[in-house]
N, C-alpha and C positions, 0 to 999 in steps of 0.2 A: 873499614866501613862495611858494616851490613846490608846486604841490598834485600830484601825479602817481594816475594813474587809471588801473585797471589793466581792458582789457577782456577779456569770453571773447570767445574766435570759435566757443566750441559744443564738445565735448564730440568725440573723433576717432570712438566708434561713433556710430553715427546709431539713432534710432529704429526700432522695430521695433513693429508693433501682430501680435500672437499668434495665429492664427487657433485656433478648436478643430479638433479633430483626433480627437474621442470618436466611437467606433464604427467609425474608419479601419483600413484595415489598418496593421500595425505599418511594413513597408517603406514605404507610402504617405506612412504620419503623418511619419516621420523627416526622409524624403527633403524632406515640402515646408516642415520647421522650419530643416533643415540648408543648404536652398537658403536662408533670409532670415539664413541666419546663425548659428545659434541652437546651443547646444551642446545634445545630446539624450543621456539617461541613460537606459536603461530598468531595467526592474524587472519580474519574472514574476508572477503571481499565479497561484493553480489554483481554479480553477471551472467544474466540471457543465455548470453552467445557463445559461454566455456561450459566446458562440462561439469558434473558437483562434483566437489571432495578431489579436485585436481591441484596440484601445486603450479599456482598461475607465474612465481617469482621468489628468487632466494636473495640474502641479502649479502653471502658472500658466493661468487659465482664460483661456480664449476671448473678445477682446475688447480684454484691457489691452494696453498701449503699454509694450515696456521695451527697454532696449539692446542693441544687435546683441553676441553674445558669450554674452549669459544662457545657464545654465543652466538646463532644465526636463526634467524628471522625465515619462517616462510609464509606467502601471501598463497592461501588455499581458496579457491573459489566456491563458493554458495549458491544455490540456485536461489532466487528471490522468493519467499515466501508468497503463497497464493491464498488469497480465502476471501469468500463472497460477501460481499455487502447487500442488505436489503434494505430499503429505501419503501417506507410508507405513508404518503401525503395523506391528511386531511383536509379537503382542499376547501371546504368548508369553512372550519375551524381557525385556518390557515387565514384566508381573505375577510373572517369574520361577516361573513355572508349571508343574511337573512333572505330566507326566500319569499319571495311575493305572495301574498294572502289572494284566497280566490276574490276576484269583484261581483257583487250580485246586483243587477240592475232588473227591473220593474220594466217591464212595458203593455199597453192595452192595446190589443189586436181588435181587426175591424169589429167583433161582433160583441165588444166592451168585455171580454177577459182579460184577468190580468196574467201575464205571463213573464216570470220570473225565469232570470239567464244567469245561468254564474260562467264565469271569465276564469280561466285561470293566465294569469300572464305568463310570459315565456319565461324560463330561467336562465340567467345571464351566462354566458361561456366566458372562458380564463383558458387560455393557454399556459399552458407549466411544462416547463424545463427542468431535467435534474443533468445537471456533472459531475461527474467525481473526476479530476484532473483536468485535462485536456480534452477530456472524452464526454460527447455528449449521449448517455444512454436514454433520454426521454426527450421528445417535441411533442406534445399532440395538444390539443382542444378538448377540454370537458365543461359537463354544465358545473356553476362554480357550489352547486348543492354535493358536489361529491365527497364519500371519507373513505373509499378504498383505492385510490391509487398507488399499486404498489410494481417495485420495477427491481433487479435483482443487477448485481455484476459484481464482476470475478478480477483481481488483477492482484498486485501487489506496489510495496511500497509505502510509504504515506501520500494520500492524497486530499486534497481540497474538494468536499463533497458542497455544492449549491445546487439550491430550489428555486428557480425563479419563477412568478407568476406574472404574467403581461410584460415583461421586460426587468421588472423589478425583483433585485435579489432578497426572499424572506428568510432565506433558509442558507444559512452556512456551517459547516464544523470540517477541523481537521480528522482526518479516519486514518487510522493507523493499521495497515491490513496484516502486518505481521503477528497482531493479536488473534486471528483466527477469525472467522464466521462474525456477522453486528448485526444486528438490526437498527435502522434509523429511525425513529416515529416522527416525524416531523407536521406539528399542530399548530 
């Protein structure tokens, strides 16, 4: 009887033990996985409160032993993108507001002239609101004849930009601050 037996001679990648690479910079971390071999993926994350271009998380930890070739995943942090929104109401245009026409009234003083008065009525006030998120960057009182209300802010993220006059929301849009710098004209 033939018995035939088949050996390995081991496997063509060789081992690789993982170093961590948590809190490296990202070109650092890359460079010394890609030197042992190692395929590297990254992946952004945005957060505050980490530093930018730090490796916040790997997907094979620090320590284990695996094949020259792997793939591993690192989660690198981003600082959130910042850039200012400008917000310009017409508050006019907005409320569709006409303003009150002067009134001229006649009257005859004791010594029978006639004397003519013109009125101009008051112009009505609107309180407006603007938010972008959570954050209220406008409350005040204008007369409702206005078209230069303009209010600026800074933040990042996407956020929920509304105008509201007298309680009432006229003015909505998603703003996307990751786009850079906007202007809002809002009529």
């Amino acid at each position: 009887t033939v018995v035939q037996i088949t050996k390995s001679i081991g496997s063509q990648f060789k081992d690789v033990p993982v170093p961590s690479v948590l809190n490296s910079e990202e070109s650092a971390a890359v460079k010394v996985l890609s030197d042992l071999g190692l395929v590297v993926n990254i992946v952004y994350e945005e957060n505050a409160s980490k530093s930018d271009g730090v490796v916040t998380s790997q997907s094979i930890s620090g320590g284990k032993t695996v094949k020259e070739g792997e793939n591993i995943e690192l989660v690198v942090n981003k600082q959130p993108t910042k850039s200012t929104l400008t917000v310009k109401v017409n508050l006019n245009t907005l409320m569709g507001y006409t303003p009150p026409s002067p009134v001229v009234s006649n009257t005859v003083d004791e010594f029978g002239n006639t004397v003519t008065t013109t009125t101009t009525p008051e112009v009505e006030k609107a309180t407006v609101v603007i938010e972008v998120g959570d954050d209220t960057i406008l409350s005040d009182t204008y007369s409702a004849d206005r078209t230069d209300i303009t209010k600026s802010w800074t933040t990042a993220g996407v956020k929920i930009l509304k105008v509201k006059v007298n309680g009432v929301t006229k003015y909505e849009q998603t703003v996307d601050f990751n786009k850079g710098d906007q202007v809002v004209e809002v009529k």
